[in-house]
Each structure stands twice: as C-alpha cells, then as structure tokens.
N, C-alpha and C positions, 0 to 999 in steps of 0.2 A: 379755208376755214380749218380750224385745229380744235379736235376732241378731247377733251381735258375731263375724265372722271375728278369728282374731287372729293379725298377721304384724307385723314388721318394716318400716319404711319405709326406700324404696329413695332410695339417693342419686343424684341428677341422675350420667348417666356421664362428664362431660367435666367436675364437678370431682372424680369420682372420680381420671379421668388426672391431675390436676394433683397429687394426693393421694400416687400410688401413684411420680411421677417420680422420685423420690429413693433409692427404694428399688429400680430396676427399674435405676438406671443402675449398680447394683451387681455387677445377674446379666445383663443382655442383653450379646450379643455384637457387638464390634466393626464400624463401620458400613464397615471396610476388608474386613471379610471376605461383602461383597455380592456375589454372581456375577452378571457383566455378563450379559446375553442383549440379541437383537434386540431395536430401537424404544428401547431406551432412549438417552437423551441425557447425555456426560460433559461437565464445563466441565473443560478441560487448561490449566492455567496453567504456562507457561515462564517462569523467571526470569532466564533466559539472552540470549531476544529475544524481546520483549514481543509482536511479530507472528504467534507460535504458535499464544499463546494462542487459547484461541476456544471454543467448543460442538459439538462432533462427534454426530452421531446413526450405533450402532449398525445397519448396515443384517441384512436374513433372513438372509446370510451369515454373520454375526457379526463383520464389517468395519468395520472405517471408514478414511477415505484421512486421514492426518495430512502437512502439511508438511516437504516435504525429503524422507521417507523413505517418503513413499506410502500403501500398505494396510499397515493391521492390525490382524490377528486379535487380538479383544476379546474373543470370544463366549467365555465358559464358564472366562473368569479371572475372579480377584476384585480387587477396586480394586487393591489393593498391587503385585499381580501384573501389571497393566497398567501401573504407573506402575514397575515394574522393567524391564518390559520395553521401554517407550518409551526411558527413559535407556538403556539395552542399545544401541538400535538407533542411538541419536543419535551414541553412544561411539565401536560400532564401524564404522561408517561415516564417524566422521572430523567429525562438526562440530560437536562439545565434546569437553571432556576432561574434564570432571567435569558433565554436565548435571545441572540443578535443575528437577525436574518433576514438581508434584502434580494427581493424579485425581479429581473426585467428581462424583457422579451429580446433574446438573441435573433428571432426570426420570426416573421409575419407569416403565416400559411392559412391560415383557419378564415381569413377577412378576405376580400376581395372586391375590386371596383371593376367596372368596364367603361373605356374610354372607345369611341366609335366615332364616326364622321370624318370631316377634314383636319384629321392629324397624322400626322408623319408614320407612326407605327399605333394603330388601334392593335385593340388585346385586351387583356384580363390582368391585371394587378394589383398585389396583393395590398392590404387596406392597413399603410403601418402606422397603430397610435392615432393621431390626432391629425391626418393627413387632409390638405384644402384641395380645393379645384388647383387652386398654381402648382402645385406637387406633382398632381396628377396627370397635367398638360407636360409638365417638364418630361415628367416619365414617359409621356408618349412620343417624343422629339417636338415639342411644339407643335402649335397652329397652323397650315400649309396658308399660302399667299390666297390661297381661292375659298379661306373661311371665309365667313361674316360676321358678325361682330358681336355674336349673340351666341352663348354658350347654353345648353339646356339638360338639368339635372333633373333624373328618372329616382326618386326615391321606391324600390322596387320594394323593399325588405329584403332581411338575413337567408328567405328562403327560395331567393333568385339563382336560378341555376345557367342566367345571361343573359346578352342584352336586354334590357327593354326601353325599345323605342317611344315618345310623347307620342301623346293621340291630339286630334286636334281641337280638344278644346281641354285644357289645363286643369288641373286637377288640387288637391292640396297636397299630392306627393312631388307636382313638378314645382320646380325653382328656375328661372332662365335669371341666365345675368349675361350684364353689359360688361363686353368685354373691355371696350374704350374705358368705362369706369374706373376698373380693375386695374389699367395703365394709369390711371393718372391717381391711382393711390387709394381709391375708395376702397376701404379695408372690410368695408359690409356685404363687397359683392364676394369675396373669398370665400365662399362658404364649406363648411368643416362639411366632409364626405360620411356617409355609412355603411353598414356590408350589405353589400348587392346594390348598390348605386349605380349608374348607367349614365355616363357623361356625354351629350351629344352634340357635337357643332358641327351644324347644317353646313350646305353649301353656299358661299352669297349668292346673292339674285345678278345678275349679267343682263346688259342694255348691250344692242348691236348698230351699231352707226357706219352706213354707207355711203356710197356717192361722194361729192367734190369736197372730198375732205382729204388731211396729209396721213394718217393714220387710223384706216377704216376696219372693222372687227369686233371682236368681245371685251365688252369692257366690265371689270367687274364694280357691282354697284355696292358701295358700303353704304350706311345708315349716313341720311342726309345730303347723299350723292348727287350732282348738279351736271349737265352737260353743257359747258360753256362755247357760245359760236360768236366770234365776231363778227360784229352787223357790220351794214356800208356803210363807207364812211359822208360823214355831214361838217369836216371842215371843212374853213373856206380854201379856196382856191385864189393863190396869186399866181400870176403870167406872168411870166418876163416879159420883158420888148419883144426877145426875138422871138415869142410864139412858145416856148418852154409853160407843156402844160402839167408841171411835177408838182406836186403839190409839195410845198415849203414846210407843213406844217401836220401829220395826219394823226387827227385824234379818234379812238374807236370805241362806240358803245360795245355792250358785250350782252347778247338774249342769254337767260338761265330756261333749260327745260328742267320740269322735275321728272323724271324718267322710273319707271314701276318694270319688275321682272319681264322679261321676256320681248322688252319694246323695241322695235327698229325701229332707227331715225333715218332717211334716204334724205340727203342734203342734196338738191338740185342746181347746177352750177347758177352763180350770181358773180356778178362783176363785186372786184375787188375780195370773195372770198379766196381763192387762191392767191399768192403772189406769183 
C-alpha cells in the first residue's frame, strides 16, 4: 500500500507578488495617503531652489527643521498634507508665490508589521506605503513546506508594541485568508496591511500512517487532504494451461480516508497491498 497526501503545490511567494501586481494596483490605496510618524525619512524636492531640496528625518516630536521656514510639524499628516502645507508656509511668509514642492518617503521607520509562524525569517518590518500580505510574506523569505494554507491577520492597532497572536474565536480585528486562493489569483485575499499588524501562519495539521505501507511517517495535511490506499484487487483472473496464476490484467480500486490533525492510520498487512 502507498501513502499519498494529496494537496496542491505551493507557488514560490515572490513570484506569486509579481503575479498578483497588476491586479492589487487596482484596489490598494494611494501611496500619498501614508501618515508620516517619527524616524521616518522624507526626500522634499523644491523646484523653486534646488538648495531645499534634501532628505529630512522625522524626529519623536513629529518635527523636522526645513529651510527658510524652520520646524515642521509632520507627525500624523499624510504626504499630500505635508507637501500642502510646506507650499502654505513658503507662500505665506513671503518667499514664493506660487511654490513647487513634492514629498516622498525615503524611508519607512515610524510603521511596522510583524510576521510570525511558519515563515522562513519572522521579525518586525517596517510598514512601507501601501504594503499587502504578498509583500510581507516575501519579506519574511516565504512560507516554509510545513505551513498550511491559511494565513491569519491580527489587526492589533498603531499602539502595538508586538506580536499579537488570534484568540480562538475571531474577532472583527482578525482577517484569515486562503492562501490556495491568493495562488490562483484571487486578488481579495491580498489584503492591504496596517501599523501594528501581526501576520500569522499556523503550522498545518500532520496525519501519521504506519504499518504495511512503502513510506510510513508524517505527512503533512493541507486543506482537503485525502489518504489514498489501494484496495485488493477484484479482476478477473486468467490461467494459462500451464497453471500460470499471474493475472493478465490488474485493475485497482483506491479507499479515500478523510484524515483530521493528529490521526494514526496503522495499515495491517493485506494480500496484494504490498508488491
């Protein structure tokens, strides 16, 4: 008898993101509507006099000293809002009359996601823009072979200071998606991240199959996982003359178990399941 889990193969996650980009720049949100916070770094290019320009770091205040017109308050606008209020201040204070000045974020620090479970390198990463669960996963080296198929997002809040693990009954901060989905394109499982977010994929469930089988052990169980065993065989039988009792012809049903975490199968030897 031969143990055959039977699942789907998982595609590599980082050409899954290249898969999914097309279709995510449809629904994700504007990467103007990012709210500044501390540590992060904006490059402000002036078109006006090239001397502005430059790289500001957000300081804990939510400050930063800009040219000409000194501090300002950054923290807790969004790019637009910053790059309206810089021209604001340029105008009325007298040194343009129509300034030309764009904002974007050099560097993510103020945001932060956490990725945990069955992925290659969990950690704490920072929350750049408009960044989705495939981002996120890529960042962490992908999926290991012993996830399962079920991805589960912890919407903690901004004032999450790490992990938070789902409780077990689901809440309207948790989100789980199908990861299967997510391969074959379903661009609604991708869901856009927030700060303090807590990304978790579980371990899959493992069925253990012993006895008169070629390959006995752990087998890991993905969604809709089957344990196929070939039954004895019920073709006919033709004889030769001389007493040859080989069968000419052998056709073989196949038992499905549906198998649940943690279950041993003990296959007790049966004629014809080994060869």
């Amino acid at each position: 008898m031969e143990c055959r889990p039977q699942w789907k193969p998982r595609l590599p996650i980082p050409l899954l993101a290249v898969v999914l980009v097309a279709g995510m720049a449809q629904t994700a949100p504007s990467i103007v509507d990012y709210v500044v916070g501390p540590q992060d770094v904006l490059t402000i290019t002036s078109y006006d006099q090239a001397d502005l320009s430059g790289k500001f770091t957000i300081e804990a205040d939510g400050t930063f000293t800009f040219p000409l017109i000194g501090r300002f308050k950054a923290g807790g606008l969004t790019l637009s809002q910053v790059e309206e209020g810089l021209k604001k201040r340029l105008k009325d204070e007298g040194y343009f009359r129509n300034p030309q000045v764009t904002v974007a974020v050099e560097t993510y620090k103020s945001h932060r996601v956490f990725v945990v479970g069955e992925v290659r390198t969990p950690g704490t990463y920072p929350l750049s823009g408009n960044m989705n669960l495939v981002e996120a996963l890529a960042r962490a080296g992908s999926t290991l072979p012993t996830a399962s198929s079920e991805a589960v997002i912890v919407h903690a809040g901004d004032s999450s200071t790490g992990p938070t693990l789902p409780t077990s009954q689901d809440g309207d901060n948790i989100v789980r998606v199908d990861l299967h989905k997510l391969q074959e394109g379903v661009f609604s499982e991708n869901t856009i991240l927030r700060d303090g977010d807590t990304i978790f994929v579980p371990r899959a469930e493992s069925v253990y199959v012993f006895g008169q089988v070629k390959n006995a052990g752990a087998y890991v169980l993905q969604h809709g996982s089957r344990i196929d065993e070939p039954g004895p065989d019920h073709s006919s039988d033709r004889r030769r003359e001389e007493g040859d009792r080989r069968q000419a012809d052998r056709r073989r049903e196949t038992r499905r178990y549906d198998c649940r975490q943690g279950e041993v199968l003990l296959i007790a030897a049966a004629k014809d399941v080994l060869p």
